[in-house]
Structures are given as C-alpha cells and as structure tokens.
Backbone as a printed PyTorch tensor [residue, N CA C, xyz], in Angstrom:
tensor([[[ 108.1310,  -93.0120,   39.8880],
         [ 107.3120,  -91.8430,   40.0560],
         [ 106.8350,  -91.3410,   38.6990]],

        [[ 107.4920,  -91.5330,   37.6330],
         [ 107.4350,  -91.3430,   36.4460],
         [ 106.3050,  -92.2210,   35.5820]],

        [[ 105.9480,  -92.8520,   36.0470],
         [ 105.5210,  -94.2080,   35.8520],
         [ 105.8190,  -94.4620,   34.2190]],

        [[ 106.6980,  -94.7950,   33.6080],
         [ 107.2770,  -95.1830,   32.8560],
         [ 107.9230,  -96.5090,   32.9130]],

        [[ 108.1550,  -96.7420,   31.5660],
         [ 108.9370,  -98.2550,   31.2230],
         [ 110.6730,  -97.6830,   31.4050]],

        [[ 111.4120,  -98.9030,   31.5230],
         [ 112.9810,  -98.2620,   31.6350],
         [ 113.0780,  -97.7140,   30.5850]],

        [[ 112.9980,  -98.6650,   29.3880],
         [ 113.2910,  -97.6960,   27.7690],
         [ 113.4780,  -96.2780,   28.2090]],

        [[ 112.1970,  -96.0650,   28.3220],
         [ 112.1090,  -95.0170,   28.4700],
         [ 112.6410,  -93.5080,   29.1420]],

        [[ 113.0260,  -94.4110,   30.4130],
         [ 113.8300,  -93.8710,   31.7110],
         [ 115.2670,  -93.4060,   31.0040]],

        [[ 116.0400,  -94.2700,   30.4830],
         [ 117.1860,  -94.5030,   30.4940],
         [ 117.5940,  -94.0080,   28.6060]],

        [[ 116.0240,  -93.6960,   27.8720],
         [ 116.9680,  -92.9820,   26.7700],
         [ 116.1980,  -91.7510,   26.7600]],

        [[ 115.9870,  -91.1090,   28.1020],
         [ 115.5820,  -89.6130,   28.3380],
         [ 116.8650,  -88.5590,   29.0470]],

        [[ 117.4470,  -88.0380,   28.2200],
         [ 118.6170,  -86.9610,   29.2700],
         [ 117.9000,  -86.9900,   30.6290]],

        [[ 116.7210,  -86.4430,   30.9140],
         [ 116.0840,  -85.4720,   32.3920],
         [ 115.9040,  -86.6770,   32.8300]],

        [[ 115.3500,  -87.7840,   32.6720],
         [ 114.9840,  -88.9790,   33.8190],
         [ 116.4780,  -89.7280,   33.8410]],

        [[ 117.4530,  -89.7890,   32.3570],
         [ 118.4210,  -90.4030,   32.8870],
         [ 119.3900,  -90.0380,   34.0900]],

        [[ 119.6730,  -88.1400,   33.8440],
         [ 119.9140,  -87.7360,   34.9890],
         [ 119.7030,  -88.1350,   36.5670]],

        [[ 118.1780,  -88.1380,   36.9270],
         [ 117.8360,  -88.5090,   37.9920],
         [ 117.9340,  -89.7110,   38.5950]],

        [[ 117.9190,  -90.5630,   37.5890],
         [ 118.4930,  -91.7570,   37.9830],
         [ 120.1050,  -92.2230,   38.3270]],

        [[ 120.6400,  -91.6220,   37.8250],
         [ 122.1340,  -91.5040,   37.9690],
         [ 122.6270,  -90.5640,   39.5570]],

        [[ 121.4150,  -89.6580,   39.9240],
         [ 121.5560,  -89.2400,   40.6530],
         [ 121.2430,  -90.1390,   42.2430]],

        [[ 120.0250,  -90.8210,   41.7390],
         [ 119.7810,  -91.2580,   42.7280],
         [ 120.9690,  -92.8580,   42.9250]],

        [[ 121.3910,  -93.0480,   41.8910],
         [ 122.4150,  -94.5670,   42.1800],
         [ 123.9710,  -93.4300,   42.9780]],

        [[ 124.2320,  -92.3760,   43.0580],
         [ 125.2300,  -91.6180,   43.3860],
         [ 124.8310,  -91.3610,   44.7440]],

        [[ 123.7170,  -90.9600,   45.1820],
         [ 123.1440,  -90.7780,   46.6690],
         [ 123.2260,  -92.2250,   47.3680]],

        [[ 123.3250,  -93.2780,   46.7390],
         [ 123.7120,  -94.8290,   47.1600],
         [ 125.0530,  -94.7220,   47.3320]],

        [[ 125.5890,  -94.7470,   46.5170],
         [ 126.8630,  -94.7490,   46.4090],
         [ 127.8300,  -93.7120,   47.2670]],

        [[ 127.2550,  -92.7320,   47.7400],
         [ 127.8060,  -91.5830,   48.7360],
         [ 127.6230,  -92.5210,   50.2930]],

        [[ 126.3050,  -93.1290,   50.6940],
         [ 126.0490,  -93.7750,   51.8770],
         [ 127.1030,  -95.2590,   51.6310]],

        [[ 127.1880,  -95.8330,   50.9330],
         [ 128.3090,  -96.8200,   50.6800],
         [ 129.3060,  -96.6830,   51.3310]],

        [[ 129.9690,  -95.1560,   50.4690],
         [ 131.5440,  -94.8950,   50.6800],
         [ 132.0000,  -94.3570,   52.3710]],

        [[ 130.4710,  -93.1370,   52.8520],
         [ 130.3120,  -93.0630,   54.1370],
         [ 130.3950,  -93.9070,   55.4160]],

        [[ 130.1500,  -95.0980,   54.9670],
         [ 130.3040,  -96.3820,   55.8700],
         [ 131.4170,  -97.3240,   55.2610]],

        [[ 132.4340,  -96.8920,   54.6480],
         [ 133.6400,  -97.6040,   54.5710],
         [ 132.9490,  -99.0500,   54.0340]],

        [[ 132.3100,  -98.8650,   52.8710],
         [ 131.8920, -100.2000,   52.1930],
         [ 132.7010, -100.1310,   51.0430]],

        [[ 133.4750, -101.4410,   50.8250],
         [ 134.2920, -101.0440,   49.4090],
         [ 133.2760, -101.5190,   47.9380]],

        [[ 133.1010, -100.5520,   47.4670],
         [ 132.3080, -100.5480,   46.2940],
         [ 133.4730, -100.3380,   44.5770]],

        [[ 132.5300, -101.2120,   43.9710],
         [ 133.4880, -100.7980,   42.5850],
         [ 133.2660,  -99.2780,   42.0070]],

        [[ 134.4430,  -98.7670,   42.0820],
         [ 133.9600,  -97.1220,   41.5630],
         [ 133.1460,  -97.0670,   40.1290]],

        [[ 133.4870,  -98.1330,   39.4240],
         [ 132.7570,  -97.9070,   38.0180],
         [ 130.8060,  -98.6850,   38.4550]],

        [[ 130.5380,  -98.2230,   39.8380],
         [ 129.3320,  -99.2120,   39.5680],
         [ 127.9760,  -98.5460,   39.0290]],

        [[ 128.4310,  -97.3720,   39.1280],
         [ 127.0710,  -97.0870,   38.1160],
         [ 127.1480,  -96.7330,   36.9110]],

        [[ 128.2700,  -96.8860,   36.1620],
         [ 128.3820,  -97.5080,   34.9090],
         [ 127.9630,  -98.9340,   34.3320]],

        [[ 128.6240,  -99.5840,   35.8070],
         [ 127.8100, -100.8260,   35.0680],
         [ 126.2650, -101.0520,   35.3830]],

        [[ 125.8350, -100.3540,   36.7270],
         [ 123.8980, -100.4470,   36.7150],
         [ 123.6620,  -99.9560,   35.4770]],

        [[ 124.1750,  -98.5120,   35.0990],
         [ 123.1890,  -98.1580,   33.6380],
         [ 123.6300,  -98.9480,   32.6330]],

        [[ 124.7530,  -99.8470,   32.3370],
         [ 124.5470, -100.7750,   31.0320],
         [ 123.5990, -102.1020,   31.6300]],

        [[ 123.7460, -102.2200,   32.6710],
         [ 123.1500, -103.6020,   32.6000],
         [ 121.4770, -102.9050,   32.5940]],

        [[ 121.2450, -101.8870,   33.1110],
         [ 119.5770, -101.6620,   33.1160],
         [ 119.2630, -101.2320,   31.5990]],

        [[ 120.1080, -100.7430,   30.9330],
         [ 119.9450, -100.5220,   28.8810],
         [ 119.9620, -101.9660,   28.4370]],

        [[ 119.7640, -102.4230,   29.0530],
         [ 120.1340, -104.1100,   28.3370],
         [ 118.7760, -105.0400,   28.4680]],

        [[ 117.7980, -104.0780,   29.9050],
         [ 116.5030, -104.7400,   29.7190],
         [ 116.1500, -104.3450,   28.7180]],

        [[ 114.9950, -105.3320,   28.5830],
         [ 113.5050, -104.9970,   27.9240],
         [ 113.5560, -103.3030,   28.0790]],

        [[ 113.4610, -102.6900,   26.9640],
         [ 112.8260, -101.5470,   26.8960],
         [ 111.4880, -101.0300,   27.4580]],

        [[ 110.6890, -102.5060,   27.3820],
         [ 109.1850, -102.1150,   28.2990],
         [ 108.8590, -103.0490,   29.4910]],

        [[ 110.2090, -103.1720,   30.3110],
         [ 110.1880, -103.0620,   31.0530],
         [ 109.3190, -102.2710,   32.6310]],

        [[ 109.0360, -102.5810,   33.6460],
         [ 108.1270, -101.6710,   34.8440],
         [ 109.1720, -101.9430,   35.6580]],

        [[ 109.0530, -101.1140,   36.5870],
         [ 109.4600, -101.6920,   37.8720],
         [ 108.6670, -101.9070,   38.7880]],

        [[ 108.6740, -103.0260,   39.4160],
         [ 107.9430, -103.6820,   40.5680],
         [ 107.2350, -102.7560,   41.4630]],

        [[ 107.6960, -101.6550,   41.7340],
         [ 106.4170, -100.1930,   42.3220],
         [ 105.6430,  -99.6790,   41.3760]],

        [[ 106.0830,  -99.9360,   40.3120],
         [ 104.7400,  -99.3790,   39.5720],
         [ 103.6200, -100.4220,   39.3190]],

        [[ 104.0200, -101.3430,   38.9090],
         [ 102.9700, -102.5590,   39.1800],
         [ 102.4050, -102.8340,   40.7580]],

        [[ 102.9980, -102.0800,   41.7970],
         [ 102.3150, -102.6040,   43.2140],
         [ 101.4730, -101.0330,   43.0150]],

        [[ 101.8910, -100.3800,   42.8860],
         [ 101.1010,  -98.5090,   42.7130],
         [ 100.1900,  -99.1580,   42.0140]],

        [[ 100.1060,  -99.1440,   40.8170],
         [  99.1250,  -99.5360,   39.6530],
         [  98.2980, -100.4640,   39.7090]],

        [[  98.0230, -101.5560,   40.8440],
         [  97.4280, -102.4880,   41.0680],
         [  96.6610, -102.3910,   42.8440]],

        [[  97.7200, -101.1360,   43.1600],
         [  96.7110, -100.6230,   44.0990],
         [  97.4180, -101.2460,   45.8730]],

        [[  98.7730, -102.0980,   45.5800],
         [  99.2120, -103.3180,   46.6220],
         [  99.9180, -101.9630,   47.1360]],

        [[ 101.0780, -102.7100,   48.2220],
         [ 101.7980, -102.2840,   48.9750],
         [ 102.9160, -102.6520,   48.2780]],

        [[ 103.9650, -101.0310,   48.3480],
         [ 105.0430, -101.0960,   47.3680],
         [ 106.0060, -101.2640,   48.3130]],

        [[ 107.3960, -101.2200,   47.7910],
         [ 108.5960, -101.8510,   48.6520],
         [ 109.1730,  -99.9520,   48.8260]],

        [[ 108.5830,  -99.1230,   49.0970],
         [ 109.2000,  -97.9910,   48.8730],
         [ 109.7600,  -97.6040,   50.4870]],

        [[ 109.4420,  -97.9160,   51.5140],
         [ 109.8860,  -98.2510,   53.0100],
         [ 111.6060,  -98.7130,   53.0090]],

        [[ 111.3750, -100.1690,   51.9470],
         [ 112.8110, -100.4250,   52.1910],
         [ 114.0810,  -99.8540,   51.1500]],

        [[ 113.5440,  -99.4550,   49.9130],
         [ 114.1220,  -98.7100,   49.2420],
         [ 114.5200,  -97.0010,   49.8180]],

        [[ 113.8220,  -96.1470,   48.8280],
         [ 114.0050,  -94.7080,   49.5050],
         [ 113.7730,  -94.8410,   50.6070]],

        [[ 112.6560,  -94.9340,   51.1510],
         [ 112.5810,  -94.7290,   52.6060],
         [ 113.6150,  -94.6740,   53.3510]],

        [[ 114.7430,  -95.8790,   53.0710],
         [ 115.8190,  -96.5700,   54.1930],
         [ 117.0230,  -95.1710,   53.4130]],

        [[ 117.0820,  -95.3800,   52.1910],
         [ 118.3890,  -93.9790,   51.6480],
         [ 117.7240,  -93.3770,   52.2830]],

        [[ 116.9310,  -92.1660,   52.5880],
         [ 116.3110,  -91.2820,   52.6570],
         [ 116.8720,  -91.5230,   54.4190]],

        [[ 116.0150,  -92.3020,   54.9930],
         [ 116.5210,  -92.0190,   57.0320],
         [ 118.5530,  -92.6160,   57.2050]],

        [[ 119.0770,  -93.2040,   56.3710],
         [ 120.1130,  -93.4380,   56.4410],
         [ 121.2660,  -92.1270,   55.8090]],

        [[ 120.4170,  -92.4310,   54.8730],
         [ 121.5240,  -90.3420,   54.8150],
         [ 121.5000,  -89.7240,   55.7380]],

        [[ 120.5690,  -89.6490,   55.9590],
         [ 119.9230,  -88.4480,   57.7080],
         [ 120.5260,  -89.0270,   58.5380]],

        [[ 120.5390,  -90.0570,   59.4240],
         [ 121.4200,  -90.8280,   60.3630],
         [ 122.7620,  -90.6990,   60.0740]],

        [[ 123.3520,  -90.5170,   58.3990],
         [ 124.7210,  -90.4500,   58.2710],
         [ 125.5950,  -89.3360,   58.0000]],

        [[ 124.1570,  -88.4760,   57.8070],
         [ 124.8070,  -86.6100,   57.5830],
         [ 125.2120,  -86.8430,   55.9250]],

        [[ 124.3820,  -87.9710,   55.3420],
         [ 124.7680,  -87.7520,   53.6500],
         [ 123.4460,  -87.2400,   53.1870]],

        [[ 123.9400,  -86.0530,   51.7280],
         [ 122.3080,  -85.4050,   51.4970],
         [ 121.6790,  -86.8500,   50.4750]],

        [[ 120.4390,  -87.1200,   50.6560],
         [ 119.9740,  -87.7390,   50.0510],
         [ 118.7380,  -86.8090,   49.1720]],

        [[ 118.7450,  -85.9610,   48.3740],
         [ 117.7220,  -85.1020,   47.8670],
         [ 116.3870,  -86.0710,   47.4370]],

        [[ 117.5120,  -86.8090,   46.5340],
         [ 116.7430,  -87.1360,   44.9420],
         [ 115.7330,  -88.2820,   45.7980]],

        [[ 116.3210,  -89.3420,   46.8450],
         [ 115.5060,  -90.4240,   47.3450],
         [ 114.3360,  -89.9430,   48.1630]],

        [[ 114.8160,  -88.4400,   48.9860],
         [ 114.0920,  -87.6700,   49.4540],
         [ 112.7800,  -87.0660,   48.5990]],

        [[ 113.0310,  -87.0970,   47.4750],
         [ 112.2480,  -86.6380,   46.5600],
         [ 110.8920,  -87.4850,   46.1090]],

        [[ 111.7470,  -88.4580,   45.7460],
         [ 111.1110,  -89.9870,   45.5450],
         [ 110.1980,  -90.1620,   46.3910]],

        [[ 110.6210,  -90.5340,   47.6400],
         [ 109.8520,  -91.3350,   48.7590],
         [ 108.5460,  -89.6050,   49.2070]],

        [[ 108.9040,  -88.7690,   49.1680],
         [ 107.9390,  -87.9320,   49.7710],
         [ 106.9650,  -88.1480,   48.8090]],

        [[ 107.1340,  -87.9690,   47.5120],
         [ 106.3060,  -87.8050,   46.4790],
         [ 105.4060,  -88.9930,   46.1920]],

        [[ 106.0070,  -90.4990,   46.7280],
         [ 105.0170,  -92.2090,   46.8590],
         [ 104.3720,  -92.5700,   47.9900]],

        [[ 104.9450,  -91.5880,   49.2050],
         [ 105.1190,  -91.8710,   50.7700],
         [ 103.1830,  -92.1820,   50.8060]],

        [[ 102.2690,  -91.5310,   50.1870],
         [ 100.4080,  -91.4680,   50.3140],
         [ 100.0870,  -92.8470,   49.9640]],

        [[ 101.1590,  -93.4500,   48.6750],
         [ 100.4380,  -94.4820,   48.0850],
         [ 101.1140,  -95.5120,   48.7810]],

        [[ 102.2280,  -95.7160,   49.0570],
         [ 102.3540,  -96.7480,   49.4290],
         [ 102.2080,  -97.9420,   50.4090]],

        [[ 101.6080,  -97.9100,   51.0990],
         [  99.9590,  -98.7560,   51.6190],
         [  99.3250,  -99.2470,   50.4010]],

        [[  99.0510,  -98.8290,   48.6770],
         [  97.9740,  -99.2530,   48.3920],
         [  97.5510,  -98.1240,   47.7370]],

        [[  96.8770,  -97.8480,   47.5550],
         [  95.5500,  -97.1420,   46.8890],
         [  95.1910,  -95.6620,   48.1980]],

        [[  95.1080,  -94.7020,   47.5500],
         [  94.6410,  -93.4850,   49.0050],
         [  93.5970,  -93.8580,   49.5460]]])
C-alpha cells in the first residue's frame, strides 16, 4: 500500500511496525486453529525479509503498477474473512485489503 521497496519498509519504525503487526494478526489465526507455529516466527520473517535486496517490490506492487490482477483476494482478503469467521481482530489486513480492494482487478 505503501508502494515502497522492502529497504525501505523494514528500516522505517512506522511501516516496520505495521508490518510486524500484520505477521501477528497471522500468527493470532494460526494459534486460533491449534496450528503449531514456531513462536520466534516473526523474528525470523523480519531477518530473513532484512536480508533481501533492499530494492526489492513486492509482487502487488508490480501487478498494481502494471495495472494486472493482484493476489490481494488470497492474501488479506482470506486474513481479513478468516479472522471474521474465527472471531480474531484482523485490523491491520483489514486495513490493507479495504484500502487495494478498487485496484485489484487491475487498473479502476
């Protein structure tokens, strides 16, 4: 949504936040469905995602930016109706997906 490179994402306090937030709203629907997850795992997503390329995209911004159909249905979309189905708050994916929900088809 940011449309930023990770670098970028990940050596900003305010976007690193949100991102941490949104791997924790995963990680709440995980634990909700008795999935055994490693507790340190979003320690290790944010080292292994500091370890890309700094100019780095992610694959929705290149489908946004090129005008395609983004994967934002199976990403937020699915946190977003699976929290709701599971009574977990999903804000931040909620946030996400309302705010891509126009583009993603493509182009308005």
């Amino acid at each position: 949504m940011c449309r930023s490179p990770v670098g970028k994402i990940y050596n900003d306090a305010d976007l690193l936040e949100v991102a941490i937030a949104l791997m924790e709203e995963v990680r709440a629907l995980a634990l909700k469905q008795n999935i055994a997850i490693d507790p340190n795992v979003i320690e290790h997503s944010l080292k292994w995602s500091k370890g890309l390329p700094s100019d780095l995209f992610a694959s929705m911004y290149h489908d946004m930016a090129a005008g395609k159909r983004m994967e934002l249905e199976g990403m937020s979309g699915y946190v977003k109706r699976l929290g709701k189905e599971l009574g977990v708050s999903t804000p931040c994916h909620s946030l996400l997906y309302g705010g891509l929900k126009f583009f993603k088809d493509g182009r308005l």
